[in-house]
C-alpha positions as CSV (number, residue, x, y, z in Angstrom):
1,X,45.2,-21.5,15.4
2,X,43.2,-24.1,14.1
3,X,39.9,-23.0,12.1
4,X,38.4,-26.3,12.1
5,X,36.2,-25.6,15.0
6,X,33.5,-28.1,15.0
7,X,30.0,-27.3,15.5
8,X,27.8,-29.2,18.0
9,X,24.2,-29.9,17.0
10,X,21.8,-29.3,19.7
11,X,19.4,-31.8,20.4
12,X,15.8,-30.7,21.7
13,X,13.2,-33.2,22.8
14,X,9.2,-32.4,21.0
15,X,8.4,-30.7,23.8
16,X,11.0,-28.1,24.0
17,X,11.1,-27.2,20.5
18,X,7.1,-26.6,21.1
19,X,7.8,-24.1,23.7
20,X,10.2,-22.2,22.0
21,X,8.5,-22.2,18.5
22,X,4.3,-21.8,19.6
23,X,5.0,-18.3,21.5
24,X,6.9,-17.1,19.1
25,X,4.4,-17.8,16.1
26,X,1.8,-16.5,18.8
27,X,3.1,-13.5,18.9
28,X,3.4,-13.5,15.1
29,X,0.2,-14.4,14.7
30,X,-1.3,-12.0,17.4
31,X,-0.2,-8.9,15.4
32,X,-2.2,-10.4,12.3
33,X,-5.3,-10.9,14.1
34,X,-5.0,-7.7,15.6
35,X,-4.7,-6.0,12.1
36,X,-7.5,-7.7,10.5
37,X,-9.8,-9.0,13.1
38,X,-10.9,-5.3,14.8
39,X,-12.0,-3.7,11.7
40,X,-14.2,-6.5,10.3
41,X,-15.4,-6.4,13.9
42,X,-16.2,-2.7,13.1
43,X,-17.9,-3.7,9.5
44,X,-19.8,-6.4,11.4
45,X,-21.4,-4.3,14.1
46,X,-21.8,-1.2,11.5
47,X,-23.8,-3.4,9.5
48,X,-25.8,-5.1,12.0
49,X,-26.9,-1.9,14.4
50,X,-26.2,0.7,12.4
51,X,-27.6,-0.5,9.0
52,X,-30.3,-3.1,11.0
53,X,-29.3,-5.8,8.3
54,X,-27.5,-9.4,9.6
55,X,-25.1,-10.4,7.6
56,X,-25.3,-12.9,4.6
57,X,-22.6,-16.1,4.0
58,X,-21.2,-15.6,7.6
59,X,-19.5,-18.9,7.4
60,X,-17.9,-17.8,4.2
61,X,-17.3,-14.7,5.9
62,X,-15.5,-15.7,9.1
63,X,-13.3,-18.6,7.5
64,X,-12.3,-16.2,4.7
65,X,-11.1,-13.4,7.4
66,X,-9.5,-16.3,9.3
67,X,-7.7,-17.4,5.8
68,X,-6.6,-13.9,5.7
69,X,-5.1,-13.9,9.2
70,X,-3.0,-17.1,8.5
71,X,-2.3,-15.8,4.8
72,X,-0.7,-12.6,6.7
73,X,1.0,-14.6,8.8
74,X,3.0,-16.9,6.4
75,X,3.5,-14.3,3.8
76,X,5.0,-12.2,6.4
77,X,7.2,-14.5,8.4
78,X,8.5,-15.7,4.3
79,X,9.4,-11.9,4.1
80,X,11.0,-12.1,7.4
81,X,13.3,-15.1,7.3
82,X,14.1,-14.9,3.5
83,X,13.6,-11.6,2.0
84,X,14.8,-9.5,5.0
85,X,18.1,-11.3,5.8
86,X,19.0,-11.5,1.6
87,X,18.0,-7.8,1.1
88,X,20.5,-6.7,4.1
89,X,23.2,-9.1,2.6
90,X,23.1,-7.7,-0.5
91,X,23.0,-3.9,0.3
92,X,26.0,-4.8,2.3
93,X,28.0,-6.0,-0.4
94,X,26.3,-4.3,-3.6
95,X,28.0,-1.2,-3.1
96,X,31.5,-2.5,-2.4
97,X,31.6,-5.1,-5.7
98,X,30.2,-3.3,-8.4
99,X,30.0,0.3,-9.8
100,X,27.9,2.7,-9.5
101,X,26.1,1.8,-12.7
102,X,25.6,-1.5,-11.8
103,X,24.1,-0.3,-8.5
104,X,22.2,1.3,-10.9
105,X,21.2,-1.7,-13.2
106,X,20.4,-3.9,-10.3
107,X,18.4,-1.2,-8.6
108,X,16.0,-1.2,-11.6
109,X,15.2,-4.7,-11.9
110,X,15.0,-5.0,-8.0
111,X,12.2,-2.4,-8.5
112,X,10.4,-3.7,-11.1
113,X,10.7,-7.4,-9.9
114,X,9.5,-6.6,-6.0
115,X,6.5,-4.2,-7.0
116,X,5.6,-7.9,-9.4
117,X,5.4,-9.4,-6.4
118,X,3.1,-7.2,-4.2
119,X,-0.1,-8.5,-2.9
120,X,-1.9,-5.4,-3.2
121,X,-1.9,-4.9,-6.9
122,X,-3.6,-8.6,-6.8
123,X,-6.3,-6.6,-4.3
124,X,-6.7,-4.2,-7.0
125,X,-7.3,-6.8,-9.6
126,X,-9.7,-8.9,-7.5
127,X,-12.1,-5.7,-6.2
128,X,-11.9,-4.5,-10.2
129,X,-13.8,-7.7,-10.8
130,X,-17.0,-5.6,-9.9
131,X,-16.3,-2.8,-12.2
132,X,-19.2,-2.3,-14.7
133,X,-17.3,-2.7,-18.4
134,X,-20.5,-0.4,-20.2
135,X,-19.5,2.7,-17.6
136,X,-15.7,2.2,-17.7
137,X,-14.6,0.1,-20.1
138,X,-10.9,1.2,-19.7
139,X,-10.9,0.9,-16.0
140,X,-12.3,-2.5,-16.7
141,X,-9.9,-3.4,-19.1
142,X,-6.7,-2.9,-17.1
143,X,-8.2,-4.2,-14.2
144,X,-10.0,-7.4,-15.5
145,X,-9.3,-7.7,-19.5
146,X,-5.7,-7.1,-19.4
147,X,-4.3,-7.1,-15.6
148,X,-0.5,-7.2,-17.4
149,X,-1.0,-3.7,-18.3
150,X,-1.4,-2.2,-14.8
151,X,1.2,-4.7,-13.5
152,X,4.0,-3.9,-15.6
153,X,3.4,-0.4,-16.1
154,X,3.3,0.2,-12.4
155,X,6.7,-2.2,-12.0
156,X,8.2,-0.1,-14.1
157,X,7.6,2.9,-12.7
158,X,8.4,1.5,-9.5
159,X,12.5,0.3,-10.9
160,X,12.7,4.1,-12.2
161,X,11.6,5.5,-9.1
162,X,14.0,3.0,-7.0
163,X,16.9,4.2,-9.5
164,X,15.7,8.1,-8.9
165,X,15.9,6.8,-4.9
166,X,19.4,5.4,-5.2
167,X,20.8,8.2,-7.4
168,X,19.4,10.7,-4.2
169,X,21.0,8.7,-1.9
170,X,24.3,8.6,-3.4
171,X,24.2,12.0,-4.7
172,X,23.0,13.1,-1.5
173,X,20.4,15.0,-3.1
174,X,17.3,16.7,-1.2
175,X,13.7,14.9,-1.8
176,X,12.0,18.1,-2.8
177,X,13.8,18.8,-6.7
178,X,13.0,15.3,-7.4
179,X,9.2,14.8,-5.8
180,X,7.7,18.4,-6.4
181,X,8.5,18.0,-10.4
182,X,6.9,14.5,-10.2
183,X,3.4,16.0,-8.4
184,X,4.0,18.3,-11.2
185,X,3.6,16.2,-13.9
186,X,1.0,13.7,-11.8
187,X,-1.7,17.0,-11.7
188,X,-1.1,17.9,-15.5
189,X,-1.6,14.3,-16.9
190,X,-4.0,14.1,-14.7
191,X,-6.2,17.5,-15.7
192,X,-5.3,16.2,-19.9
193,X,-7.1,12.4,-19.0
194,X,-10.0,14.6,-17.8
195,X,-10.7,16.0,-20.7
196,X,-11.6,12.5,-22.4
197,X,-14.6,10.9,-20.4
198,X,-13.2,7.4,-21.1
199,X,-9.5,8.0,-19.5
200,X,-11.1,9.6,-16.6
201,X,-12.3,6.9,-15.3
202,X,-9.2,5.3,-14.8
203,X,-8.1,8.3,-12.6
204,X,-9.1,7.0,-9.6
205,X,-7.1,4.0,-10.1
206,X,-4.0,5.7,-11.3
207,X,-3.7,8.2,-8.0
208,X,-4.6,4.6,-5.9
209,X,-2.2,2.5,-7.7
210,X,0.8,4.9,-6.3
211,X,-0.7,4.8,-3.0
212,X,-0.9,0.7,-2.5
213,X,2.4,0.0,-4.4
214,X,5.0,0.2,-1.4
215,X,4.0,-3.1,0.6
216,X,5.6,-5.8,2.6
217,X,7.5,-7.0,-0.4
218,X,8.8,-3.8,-1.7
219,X,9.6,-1.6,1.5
220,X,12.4,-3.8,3.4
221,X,14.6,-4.5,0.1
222,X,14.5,-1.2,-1.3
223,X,15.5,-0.2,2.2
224,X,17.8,-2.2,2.9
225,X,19.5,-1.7,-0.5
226,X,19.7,2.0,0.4
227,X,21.1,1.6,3.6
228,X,23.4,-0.2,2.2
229,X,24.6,2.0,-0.7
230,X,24.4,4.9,1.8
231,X,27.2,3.2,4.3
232,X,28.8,2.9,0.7
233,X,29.8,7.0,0.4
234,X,31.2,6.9,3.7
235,X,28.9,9.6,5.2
236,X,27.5,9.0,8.9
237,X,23.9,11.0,9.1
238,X,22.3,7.7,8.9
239,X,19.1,8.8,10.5
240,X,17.6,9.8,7.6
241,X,19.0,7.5,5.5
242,X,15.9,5.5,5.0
243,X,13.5,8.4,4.7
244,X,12.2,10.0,1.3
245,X,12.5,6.4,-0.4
246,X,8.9,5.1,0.1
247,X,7.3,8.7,-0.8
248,X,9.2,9.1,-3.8
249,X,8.5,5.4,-4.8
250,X,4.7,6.0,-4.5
251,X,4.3,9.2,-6.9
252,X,5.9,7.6,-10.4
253,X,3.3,5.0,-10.6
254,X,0.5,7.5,-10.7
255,X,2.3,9.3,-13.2
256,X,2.9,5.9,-15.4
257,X,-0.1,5.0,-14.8
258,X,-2.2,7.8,-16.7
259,X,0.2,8.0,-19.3
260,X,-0.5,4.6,-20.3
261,X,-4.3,4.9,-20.3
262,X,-3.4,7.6,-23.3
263,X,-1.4,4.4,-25.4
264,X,-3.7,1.8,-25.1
265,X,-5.2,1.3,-28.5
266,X,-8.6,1.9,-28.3
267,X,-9.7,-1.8,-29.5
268,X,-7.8,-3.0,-26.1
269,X,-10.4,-1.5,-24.0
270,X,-13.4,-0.7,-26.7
271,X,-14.2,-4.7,-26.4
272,X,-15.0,-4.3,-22.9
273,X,-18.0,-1.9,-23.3
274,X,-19.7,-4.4,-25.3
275,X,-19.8,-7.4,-22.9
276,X,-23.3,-4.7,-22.3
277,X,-22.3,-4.0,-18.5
278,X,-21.9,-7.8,-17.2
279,X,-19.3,-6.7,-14.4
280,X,-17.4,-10.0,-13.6
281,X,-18.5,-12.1,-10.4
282,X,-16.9,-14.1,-8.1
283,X,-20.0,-15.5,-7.2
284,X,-20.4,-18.3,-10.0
285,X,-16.9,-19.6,-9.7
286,X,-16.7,-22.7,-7.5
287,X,-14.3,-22.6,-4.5
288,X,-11.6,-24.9,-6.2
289,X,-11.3,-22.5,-9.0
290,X,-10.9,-19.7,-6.8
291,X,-8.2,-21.5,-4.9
292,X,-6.6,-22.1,-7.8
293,X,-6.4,-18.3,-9.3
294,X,-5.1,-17.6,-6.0
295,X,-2.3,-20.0,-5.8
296,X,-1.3,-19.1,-9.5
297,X,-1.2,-15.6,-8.6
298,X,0.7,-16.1,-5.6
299,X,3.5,-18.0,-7.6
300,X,3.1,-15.6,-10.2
301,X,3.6,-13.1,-7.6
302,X,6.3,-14.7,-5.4
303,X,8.5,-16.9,-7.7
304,X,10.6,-14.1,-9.7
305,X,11.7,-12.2,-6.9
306,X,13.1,-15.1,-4.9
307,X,14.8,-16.2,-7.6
308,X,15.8,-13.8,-8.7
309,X,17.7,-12.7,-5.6
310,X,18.7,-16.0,-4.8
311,X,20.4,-16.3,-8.2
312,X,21.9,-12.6,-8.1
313,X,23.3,-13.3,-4.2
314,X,25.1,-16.6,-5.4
315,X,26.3,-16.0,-9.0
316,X,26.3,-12.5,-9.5
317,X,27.4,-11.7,-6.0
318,X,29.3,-14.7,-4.8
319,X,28.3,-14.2,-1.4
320,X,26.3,-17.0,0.6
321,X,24.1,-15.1,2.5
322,X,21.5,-17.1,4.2
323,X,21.1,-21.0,4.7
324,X,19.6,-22.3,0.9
325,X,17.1,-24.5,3.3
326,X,16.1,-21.2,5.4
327,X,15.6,-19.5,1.7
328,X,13.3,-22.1,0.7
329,X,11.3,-22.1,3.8
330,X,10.9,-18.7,3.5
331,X,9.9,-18.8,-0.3
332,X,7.3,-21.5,0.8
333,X,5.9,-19.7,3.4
334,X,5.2,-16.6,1.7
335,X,4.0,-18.5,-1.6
336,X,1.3,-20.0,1.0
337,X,0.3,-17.2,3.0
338,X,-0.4,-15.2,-0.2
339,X,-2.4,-18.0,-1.6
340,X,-4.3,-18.1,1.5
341,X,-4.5,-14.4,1.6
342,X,-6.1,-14.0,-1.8
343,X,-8.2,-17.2,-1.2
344,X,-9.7,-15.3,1.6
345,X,-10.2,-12.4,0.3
346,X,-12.2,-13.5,-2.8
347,X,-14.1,-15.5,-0.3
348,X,-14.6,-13.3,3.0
349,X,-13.0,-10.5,3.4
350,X,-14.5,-9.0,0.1
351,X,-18.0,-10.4,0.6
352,X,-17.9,-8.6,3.6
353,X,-16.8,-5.4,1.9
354,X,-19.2,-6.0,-0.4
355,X,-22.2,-6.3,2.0
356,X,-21.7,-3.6,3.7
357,X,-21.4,-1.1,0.4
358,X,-24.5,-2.4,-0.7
359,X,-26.4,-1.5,2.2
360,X,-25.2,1.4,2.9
361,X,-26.9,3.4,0.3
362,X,-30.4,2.6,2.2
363,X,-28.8,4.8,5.1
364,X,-30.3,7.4,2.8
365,X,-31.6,6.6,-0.2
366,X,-34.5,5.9,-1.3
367,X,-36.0,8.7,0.7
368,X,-39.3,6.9,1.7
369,X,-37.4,3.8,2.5
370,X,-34.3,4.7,3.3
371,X,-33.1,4.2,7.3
372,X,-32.4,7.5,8.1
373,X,-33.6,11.2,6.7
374,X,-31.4,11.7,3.3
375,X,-29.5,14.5,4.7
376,X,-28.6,12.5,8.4
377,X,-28.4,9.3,6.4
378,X,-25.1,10.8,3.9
379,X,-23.5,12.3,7.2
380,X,-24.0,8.5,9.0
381,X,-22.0,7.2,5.6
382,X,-19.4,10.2,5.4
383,X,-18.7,9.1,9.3
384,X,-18.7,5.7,8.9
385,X,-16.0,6.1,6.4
386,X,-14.2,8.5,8.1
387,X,-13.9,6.3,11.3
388,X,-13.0,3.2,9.5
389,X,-10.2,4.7,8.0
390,X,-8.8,6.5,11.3
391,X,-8.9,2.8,12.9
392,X,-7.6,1.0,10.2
393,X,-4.5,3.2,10.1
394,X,-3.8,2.6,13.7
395,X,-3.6,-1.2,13.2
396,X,-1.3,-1.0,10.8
397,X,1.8,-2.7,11.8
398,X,4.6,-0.9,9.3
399,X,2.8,2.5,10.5
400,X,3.6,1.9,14.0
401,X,6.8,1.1,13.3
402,X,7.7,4.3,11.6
403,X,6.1,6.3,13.6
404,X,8.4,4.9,16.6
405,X,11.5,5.6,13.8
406,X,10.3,9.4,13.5
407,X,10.5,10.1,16.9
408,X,14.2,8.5,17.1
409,X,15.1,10.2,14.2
410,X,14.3,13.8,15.3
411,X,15.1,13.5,18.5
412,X,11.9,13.3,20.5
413,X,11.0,16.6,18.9
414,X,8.0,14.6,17.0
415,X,6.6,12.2,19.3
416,X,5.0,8.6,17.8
417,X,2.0,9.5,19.4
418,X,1.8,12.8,17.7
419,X,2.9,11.4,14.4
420,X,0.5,8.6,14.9
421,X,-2.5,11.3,15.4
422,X,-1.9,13.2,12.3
423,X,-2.0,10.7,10.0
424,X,-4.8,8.2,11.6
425,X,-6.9,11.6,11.0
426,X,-5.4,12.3,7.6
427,X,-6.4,8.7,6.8
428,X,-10.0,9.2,8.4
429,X,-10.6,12.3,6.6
430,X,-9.2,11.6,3.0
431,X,-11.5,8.2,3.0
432,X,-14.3,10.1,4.3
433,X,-14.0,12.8,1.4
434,X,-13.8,9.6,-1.1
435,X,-17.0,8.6,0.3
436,X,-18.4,12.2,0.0
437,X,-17.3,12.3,-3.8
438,X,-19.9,9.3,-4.4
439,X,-22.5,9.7,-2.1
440,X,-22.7,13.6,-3.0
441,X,-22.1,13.0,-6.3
442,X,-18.8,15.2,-6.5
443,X,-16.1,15.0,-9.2
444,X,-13.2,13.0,-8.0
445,X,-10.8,15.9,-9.2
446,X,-12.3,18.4,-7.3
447,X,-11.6,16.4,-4.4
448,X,-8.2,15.1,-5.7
449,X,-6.5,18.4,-7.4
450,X,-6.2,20.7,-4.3
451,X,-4.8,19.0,-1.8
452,X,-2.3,17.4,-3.9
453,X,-1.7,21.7,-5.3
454,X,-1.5,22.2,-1.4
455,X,0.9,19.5,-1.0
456,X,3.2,20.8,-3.3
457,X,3.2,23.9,-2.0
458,X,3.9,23.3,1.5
459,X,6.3,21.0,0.3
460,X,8.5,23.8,-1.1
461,X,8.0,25.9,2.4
462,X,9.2,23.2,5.0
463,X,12.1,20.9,5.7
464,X,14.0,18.5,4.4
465,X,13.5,16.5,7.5
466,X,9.5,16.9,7.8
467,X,9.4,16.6,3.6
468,X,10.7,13.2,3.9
469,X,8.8,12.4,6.9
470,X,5.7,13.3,5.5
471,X,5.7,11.4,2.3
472,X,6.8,8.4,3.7
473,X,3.7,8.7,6.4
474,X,1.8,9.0,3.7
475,X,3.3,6.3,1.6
476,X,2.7,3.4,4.8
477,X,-1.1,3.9,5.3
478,X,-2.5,1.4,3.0
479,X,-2.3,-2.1,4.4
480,X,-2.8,-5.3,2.5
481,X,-5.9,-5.6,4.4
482,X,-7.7,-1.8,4.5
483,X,-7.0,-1.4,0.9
484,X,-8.9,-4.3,-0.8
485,X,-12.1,-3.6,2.5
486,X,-12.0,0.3,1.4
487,X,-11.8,-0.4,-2.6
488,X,-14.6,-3.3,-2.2
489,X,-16.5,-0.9,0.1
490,X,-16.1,2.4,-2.3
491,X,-17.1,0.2,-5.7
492,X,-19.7,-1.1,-4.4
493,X,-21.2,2.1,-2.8
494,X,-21.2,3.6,-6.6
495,X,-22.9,1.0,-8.3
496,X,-25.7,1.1,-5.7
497,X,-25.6,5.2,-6.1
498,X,-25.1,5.2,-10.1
499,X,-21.9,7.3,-9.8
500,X,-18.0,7.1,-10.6
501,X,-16.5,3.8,-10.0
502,X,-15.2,3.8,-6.3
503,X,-11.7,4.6,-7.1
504,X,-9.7,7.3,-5.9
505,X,-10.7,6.6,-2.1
506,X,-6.5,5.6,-1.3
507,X,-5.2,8.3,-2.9
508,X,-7.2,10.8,-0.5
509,X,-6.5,8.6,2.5
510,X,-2.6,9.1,1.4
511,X,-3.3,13.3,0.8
512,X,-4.3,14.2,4.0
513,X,-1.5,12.5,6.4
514,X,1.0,14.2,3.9
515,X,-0.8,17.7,4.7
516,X,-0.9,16.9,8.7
517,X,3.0,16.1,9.1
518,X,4.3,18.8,6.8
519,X,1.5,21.6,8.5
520,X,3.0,20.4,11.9
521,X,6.1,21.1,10.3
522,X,5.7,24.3,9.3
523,X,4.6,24.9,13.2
524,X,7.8,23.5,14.6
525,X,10.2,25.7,12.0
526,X,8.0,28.6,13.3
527,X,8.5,28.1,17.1
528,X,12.2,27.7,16.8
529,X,12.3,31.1,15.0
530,X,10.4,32.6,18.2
531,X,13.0,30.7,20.6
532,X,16.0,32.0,18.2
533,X,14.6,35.5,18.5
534,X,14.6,35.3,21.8
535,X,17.5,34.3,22.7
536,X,18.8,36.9,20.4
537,X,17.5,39.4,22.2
538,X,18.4,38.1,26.3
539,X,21.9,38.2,24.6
C-alpha cells in the first residue's frame, strides 16, 4: 500500500471563504456580546432611572465595553484553536510517556504557569488601583505596590492544588478528605489575620482571589490533563472524571493567600500608608499609556504559557500536536484580545463600574439629600446587587456549559435548569450580602465565617457526586467580565460609605451556589431513602 497519499489543496474564491468564516465569528462574537452587553445595559438603566443621574464619559464608556467584547472574542477563540487542541494532545500522551512523578512535575508547573496567565488576577490588579493606601496599606501593597506577590503566591497555590487534583484522580481518591481539611485551614488563617487590623484587610481579597482564579486559561488544560491521566488507570466511570478539579483548585489560593499577608515584611507594605491616602487613578494616565500597560500585561500574561506548552509538546513530548502556524494564530489572538480586554476595562467597563458605586450611596445617604428614605434607599442597593449578580451568572458562558454537563452526568436526575436556578440565586444572594456588609456596616467575617462553617458541614453529610458538583458550581460563577464590574462596584461603594474596602463580595457570590447544590443534595439522598423504604416494604 503506498502511504504517499497526496493531499489536494482546496481552492476558495474571496467570497466563499467570507461565507464560511463571517457566521462562524458571528456566532463567536454573539456569545461575547451577550455576556457583556446585557449587564452594562442593566448598570446603564439602574443608573439613569433608578439613581436619576446620566451617565459621564459615555463615549469612553461604550467603546471601552465594545473593546471588551472584541477582547473576549480573540482571547477566547486563541484559547480555542491553540490552548484547547494542545491541552487534549498532551493529556493524551502525558500519561503514557512519563511516570507518575513526572505527571507530577509537569502538573505543577502547568498550574503555576496557566493561573500566570489568567485575565482575572489583571482585574484584580486594575480595580485595586482605587484602594486607599492610608486605610489598607497591605491590601494596597499586593494589589498596586507589589502585584508579583499576589501573582505568584496565587500560581503557586494553584500548581499544588493541580498536583492535589491529579494525585485524586489517579488515586481515585474522594473530594471531601482533601477539600474539607483545606476549608479547615482557610477559616483558622482566616480568624488569626483578624486579630491584626492591618492583615484584615486583605481578607477580602484572599477569600476573592480563590474565587476568580479558575478562568478561560486555567479550566480547559487542567481538564484536559485530567481526562487524560484518568483514561491513563484504565478505569471507565468517566462522568465524573472532570468534576471536583475546579473546586479544589479554587480553595488553596485563599489559603496561600493569607498566609502570605503574615510574611510580608512590614517595610513592604508600611511605605504604602504614607503616600497619605493618594489611592492610584487611572484618570491622569493618557490613553497611550494605558494601552501600553495593557499590552505588556497581556504578553506578560500570555507568552509563558504558550511557550511553554509549545516547547514541552515538541521537545519534551515529541509529539506534533497542532499545526506551528494554527499555534501562532492562536497565541496572537489571545495576546490581542487580552490587550483589548484590559484596554477596555481601564477605559469603560470600569468607569462604568465606577459611576454607578459612587452614586449609589445617595440612594440613601445623606438623609436630607439622599433619593430615597435611608432605610428604603439600603434595601434599593442590597436589591440592586442582588439582581445584578443573579443575571450576571446566567450569562456566563462556562456556567451554562456545566450546568448542561451536570444533568448528563447524573442522569437527568439534576436538570440544567434546576442547577442553573440554584446557583444564579446563590450568586444573587452572596453579592447582595457583600453589599449589605458595606452599606450596613457589617464585618466581612461575620458574613464570610458561617456559610463557609455550613459548607463544610454539609459537605461531610452528602455525596460524592453532589460534593463535586457543588464546588465546581461554585468555582464557574465569576466571569472575566462580572468580576472586575462587581469589585469596581463594591470598592467604590466603600469609599463613598467610609467602610472596609469592597473586597470579599466574590467570595460570597461563590458561598451560596455551594450551599444551594449540596442542600438540594441532601433532598435527593433523602427521597431515595423514602422510595427505598418503600419498596422494602411492597416487597
Amino acid at each position: 500500500m503506498d502511504n504517499s497519499i497526496k493531499r489536494e489543496k482546496i481552492s476558495l474564491t474571496l467570497s466563499q471563504a467570507a461565507s464560511i468564516v463571517i457566521p462562524y465569528m458571528w456566532h463567536q462574537l454573539k456569545e461575547q456580546i451577550l455576556t457583556v452587553i446585557p449587564v452594562c445595559l442593566y448598570l446603564a438603566l439602574f443608573q439613569m432611572v433608578i439613581l436619576q443621574h446620566g451617565l459621564e464619559r459615555v463615549f469612553w464608556i461604550v467603546c471601552g465595553v465594545w473593546v471588551v467584547v472584541l477582547g473576549l472574542f480573540f482571547f477566547l477563540e486563541g484559547v480555542r484553536i491553540a490552548l484547547a487542541p494542545v491541552g487534549e494532545v498532551i493529556g493524551d500522551t502525558l500519561p503514557k510517556r512519563c511516570s507518575r512523578k513526572g505527571v507530577l512535575i509537569f502538573s505543577f508547573v502547568l498550574g503555576i504557569v496557566a493561573a500566570f496567565g489568567e485575565p482575572v488576577i489583571g482585574s484584580l490588579q486594575i480595580a485595586g488601583a482605587s484602594v486607599d493606601p492610608s486605610k489598607a496599606p497591605l491590601l494596597h501593597a499586593l494589589l498596586v505596590a507589589h502585584p508579583l506577590w499576589l501573582s505568584f503566591t496565587v500560581s503557586l497555590a494553584v500548581g499544588v492544588a493541580v498536583v492535589f487534583g491529579m494525585l485524586r484522580t489517579i488515586f481515585g481518591w474522594s473530594l471531601k478528605p482533601m477539600i474539607l481539611p483545606l476549608i479547615g485551614a482557610a477559616i483558622c488563617a482566616t480568624m488569626a489575620a483578624a486579630r491584626d487590623p492591618n492583615l484584615s484587610t486583605a481578607i477580602g481579597l484572599a477569600w476573592d482571589a480563590g474565587a476568580v482564579i479558575v478562568g478561560p486559561v486555567l479550566c480547559p488544560l487542567v481538564l484536559a490533563l485530567g481526562l487524560g491521566v484518568f483514561r491513563a488507570t484504565g478505569r471507565t466511570e468517566a462522568g465524573m472524571a472532570g468534576f471536583g478539579m475546579v473546586g479544589l483548585i479554587s480553595v488553596v489560593p485563599i489559603v496561600a493567600v493569607i498566609l502570605l499577608t503574615f510574611f510580608i515584611p512590614q517595610g513592604g507594605w508600611k511605605e504604602a500608608a504614607a503616600l497619605g491616602g493618594v489611592a492610584v487613578k487611572s484618570d491622569g494616565v493618557s490613553p497611550l499609556g494605558l494601552a501600553w500597560e495593557s499590552f505588556v500585561l497581556a504578553v506578560r500574561a500570555i507568552a509563558p504559557i504558550f511557550l511553554f506548552l509549545w516547547f514541552f509538546m515538541r521537545w519534551g513530548l515529541r509529539e506534533e500536536g497542532i499545526p506551528t502556524a494554527q499555534y501562532a494564530v492562536g497565541a496572537i489572538f489571545a495576546v490581542l484580545g487580552l490587550f483589548l480586554f484590559n484596554f477596555g476595562l481601564s477605559t469603560g467597563l470600569s468607569e462604568l463600574g465606577n459611576q454607578v458605586g459612587h452614586r449609589l450611596p445617595l440612594a440613601f445617604t445623606p438623609p436630607v439629600e439622599s433619593l430615597f428614605p435611608s432605610a428604603i434607599g439600603k434595601v434599593v442597593v442590597v436589591v440592586f446587587g442582588i439582581i445584578l449578580g443573579y443575571g450576571a451568572t446566567l450569562a456566563e458562558p462556562a456556567f451554562n456549559i456545566l450546568g448542561q454537563q451536570v444533568e448528563d452526568v447524573t442522569q437527568g436526575a439534576f436538570k440544567k435548569w434546576l442547577f442553573s436556578q440554584s446557583v444564579a440565586i446563590g450568586v444573587g444572594v452572596g453579592a447582595g450580602l457583600g453589599i449589605v456588609s458595606t452599606v450596613y456596616h457589617v464585618n466581612l467575617l461575620t458574613l464570610l465565617l458561617p456559610p463557609y462553617v455550613l459548607i463544610f458541614i454539609l459537605t461531610l453529610m452528602n455525596n460524592e457526586e453532589y460534593v463535586n458538583i457543588a464546588w465546581d458550581g461554585g468555582a464557574v460563577t465569576t466571569g472575566p467580565v462580572t468580576v472586575p464590574l462587581k469589585i469596581a462596584i463594591g470598592i467604590a461603594l466603600s469609599h463613598a460609605t467610609g467602610f472596609a474596602e469592597g473586597f470579599g463580595i466574590l467570595a460570597l457570590a461563590s458561598a451560596y451556589p455551594v450551599i444551594n447544590i449540596l442542600l438540594i443534595g441532601l433532598y435527593v439522598k433523602h427521597q431515595q431513602r423514602k422510595l427505598e423504604n418503600v419498596s422494602h416494604e411492597s416487597k
